[in-house]
N, C-alpha and C positions, 0 to 999 in steps of 0.2 A: 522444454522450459520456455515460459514466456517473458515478458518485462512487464510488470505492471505498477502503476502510480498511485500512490498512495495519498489521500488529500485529510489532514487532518488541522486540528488546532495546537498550537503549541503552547507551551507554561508561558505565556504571554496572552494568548485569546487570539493570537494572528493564524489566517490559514497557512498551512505551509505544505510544499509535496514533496513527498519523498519516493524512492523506488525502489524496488523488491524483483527478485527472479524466484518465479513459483511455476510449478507441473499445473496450477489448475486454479480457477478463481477462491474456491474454499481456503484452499493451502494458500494464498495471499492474503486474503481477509485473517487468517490466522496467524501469518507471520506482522502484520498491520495491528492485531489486536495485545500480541506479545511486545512488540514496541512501542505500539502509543496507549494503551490501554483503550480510548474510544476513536474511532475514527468515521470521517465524514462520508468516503467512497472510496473503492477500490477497483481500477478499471484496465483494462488490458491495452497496452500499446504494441506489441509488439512481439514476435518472436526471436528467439537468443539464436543468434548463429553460430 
């Protein structure tokens, strides 16, 4: 599992980042697209210990 960061827009127009534990960038971008409906990037920070 990794940690990755999620950069979207919020029901205001402001960026905002949020984070996510996903097995793989897909399965981020999918957990990203079920929460915010559009988002800006989804990128990897890191591994879960």
């Amino acid at each position: 599992m990794y940690t990755y960061s999620i950069r979207y827009r919020d029901g205001c127009g402001r960026w905002s980042v949020a984070y996510a534990q996903a097995a793989s960038q897909p399965d981020a971008e999918a957990i990203a697209t079920r929460r915010y409906g559009t988002f800006h990037s989804v990128s990897r920070i890191g591994l879960v210990s």
